[in-house]
N, C-alpha and C positions, 0 to 999 in steps of 0.2 A: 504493500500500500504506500503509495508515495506521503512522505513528509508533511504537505499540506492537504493532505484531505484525516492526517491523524491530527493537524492540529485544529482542524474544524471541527473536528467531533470531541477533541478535549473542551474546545472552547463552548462550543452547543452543552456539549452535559455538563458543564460548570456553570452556564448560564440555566441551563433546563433547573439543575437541582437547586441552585441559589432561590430562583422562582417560584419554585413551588413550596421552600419555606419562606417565602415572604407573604407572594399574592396569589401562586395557582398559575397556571397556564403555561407550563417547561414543554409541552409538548410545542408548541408556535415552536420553539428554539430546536430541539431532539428531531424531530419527527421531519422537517425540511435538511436538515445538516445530513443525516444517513442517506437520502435523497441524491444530494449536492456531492457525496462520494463515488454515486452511482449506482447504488441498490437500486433492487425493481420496486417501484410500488409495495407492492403485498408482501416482499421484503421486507423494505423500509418500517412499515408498519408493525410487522410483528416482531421484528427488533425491538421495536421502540415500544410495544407492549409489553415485551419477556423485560424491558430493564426498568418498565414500573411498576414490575409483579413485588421486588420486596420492600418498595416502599408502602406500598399498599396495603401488602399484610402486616407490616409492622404498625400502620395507624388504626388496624383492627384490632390488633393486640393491646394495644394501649385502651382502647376504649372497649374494652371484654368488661367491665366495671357496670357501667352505665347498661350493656345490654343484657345483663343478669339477669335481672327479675323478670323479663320478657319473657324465659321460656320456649313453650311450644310456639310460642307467637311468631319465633323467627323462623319456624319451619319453612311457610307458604314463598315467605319473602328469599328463602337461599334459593327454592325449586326453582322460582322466577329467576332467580339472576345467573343459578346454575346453568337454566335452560334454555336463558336467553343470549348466557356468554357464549354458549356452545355453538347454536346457531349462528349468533353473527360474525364466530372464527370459521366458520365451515363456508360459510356466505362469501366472505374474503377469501377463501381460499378456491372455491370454483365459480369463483365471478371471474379472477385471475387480472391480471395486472390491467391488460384494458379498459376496461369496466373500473376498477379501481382510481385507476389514475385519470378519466372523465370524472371521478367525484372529488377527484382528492379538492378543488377550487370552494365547491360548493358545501361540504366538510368543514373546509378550514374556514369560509364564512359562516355558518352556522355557528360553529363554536367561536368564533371573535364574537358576533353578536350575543352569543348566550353570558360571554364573560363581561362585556362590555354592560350587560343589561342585569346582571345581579346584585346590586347593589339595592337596585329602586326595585328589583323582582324580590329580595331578601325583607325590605322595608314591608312593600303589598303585601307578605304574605305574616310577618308579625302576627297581625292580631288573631288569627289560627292558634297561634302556640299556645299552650297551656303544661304547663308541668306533670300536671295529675292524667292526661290524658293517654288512654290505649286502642286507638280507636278500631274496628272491628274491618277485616281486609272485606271488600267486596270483586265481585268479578270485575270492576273497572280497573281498580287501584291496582290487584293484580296485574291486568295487561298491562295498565301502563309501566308499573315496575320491569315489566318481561319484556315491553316495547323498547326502553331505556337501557334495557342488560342486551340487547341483541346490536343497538347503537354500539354497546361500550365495547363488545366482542368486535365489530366488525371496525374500529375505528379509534373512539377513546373519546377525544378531547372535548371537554365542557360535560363528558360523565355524570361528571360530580354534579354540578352545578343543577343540571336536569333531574339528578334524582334527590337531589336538597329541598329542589321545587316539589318533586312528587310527594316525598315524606311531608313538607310543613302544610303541602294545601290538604292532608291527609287531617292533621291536627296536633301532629309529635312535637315537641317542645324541641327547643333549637340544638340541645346539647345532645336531646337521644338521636335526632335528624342525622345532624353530623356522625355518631357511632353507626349511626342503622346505613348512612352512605358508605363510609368508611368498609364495614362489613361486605357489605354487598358487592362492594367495589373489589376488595380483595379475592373475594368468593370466582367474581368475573375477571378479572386480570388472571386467577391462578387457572382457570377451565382456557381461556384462550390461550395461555402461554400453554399450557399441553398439547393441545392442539397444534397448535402452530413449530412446540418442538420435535410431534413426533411428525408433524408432515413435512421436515426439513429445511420449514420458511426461515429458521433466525441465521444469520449472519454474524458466530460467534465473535469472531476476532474484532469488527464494530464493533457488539456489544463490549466485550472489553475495556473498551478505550470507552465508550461512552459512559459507561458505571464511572469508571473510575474518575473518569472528571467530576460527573452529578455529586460524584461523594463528595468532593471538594467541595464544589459549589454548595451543597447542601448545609456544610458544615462554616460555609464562609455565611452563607443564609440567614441561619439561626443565630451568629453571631453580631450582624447587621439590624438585626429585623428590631430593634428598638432604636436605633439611628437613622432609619431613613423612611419618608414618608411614604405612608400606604396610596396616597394616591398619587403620586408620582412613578409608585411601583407599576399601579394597574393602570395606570397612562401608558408607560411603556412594553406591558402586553400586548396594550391594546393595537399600539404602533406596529410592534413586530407584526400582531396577527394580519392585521388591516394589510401591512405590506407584502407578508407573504401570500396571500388571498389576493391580493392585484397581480402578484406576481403568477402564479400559476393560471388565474383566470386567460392572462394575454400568451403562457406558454402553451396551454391549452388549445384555446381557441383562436387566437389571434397571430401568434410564430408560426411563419411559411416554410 
């Protein structure tokens, strides 16, 4: 691998993992840099989902506290995301890279606008929350968790944010939201990265270099993240995303 495409990918997973202990949004930076080396599409992608499988599981782990007393309750909601992660690894992988790489624009706009719009989406949905609340799964709440777990399987970015929304407009209080995305989110990262490593997709040596930056980054993150402003942070997400979403849109459709 030539010299500058390892330092692209040190530099993405430094910036990936710094951002997502800050504001969220490391894929904008990870998921175009594995790209920019030359992976395929559906490559690129499930690279860049095996190297956010253990960040994932480990903010489940953290938050196993809060989802205690839930119980059986979490059964319905793993089924969903077990069986929506699986699908939408399976989805990516016999759509195959054509198909893939006509969405990758419309993808990565989606998720700018979903990150871009959480904030006033977070506020809307407040007054839903309530602490003492368990509220009872119906057949909607289900598909839509299963709609959102076959997104995260086949794709990822703004996951979270999607399923933040579906838990608080449920009724879950903000802290158990956060553990029940958390969960669910690592449940689907762990089913697609099987997926994806027994069908050959990941490109270890990437991943490699990309861990090993994000850990840096990660680690430069958490000791930043009371020095510098959260909205300055998520301005320049928002920048990256916006840019790279123009940019594929005109590679896409518009490069002869």
């Amino acid at each position: 691998m030539p010299w500058l495409d390892i330092a692209i990918l040190i530099a993405a997973g430094f910036a990936a993992g710094a951002m997502n202990a800050l504001a969220g949004g490391g894929t904008f930076f990870s998921f175009p840099a594995l790209l920019a080396t030359g992976l395929a599409p559906v490559t690129a992608n499930a690279t860049n989902a095996v190297a956010l499988w253990p960040a994932s599981v480990a903010a489940a782990w953290a938050g196993r506290k809060t989802l205690q007393p839930l119980g059986s309750y979490l059964v319905p909601l793993l089924l969903a995301g077990l069986g929506g992660g699986l699908l939408g690894g399976i989805l990516l992988l016999l759509g195959g890279d054509e198909i893939f790489r006509g969405l990758i624009p419309w993808l990565l706009l989606g998720a700018t606008l979903l990150f871009a719009a959480s904030p006033q989406l977070s506020r809307a949905l407040a007054a839903r929350r309530s602490a003492n609340t368990q509220p009872p799964h119906t057949t909607w709440s289900l598909a839509a968790h299963a709609t959102v777990s076959v997104y995260g399987g086949y794709f990822g970015a703004g996951m979270g944010i999607l399923q933040l929304a579906a838990f608080s407009i449920e009724g879950h209080a903000l802290a158990r939201s956060n553990a029940l995305k958390n969960l669910i989110s690592a449940v689907i990262y762990s089913v697609a990265t099987g997926t994806f490593i027994i069908a050959g997709r990941v490109s270890w040596y990437e991943l490699v270099i990309l861990l090993g930056g994000a850990t840096i980054g990660g680690y430069a993150g958490g000791a930043l993240g009371q020095r510098l402003p959260a909205k300055f942070l998520r301005l320049l997400v928002i920048a990256v995303g916006s840019s790279m979403t123009l940019y594929y849109f005109w590679a896409t459709y518009l490069r002869s």
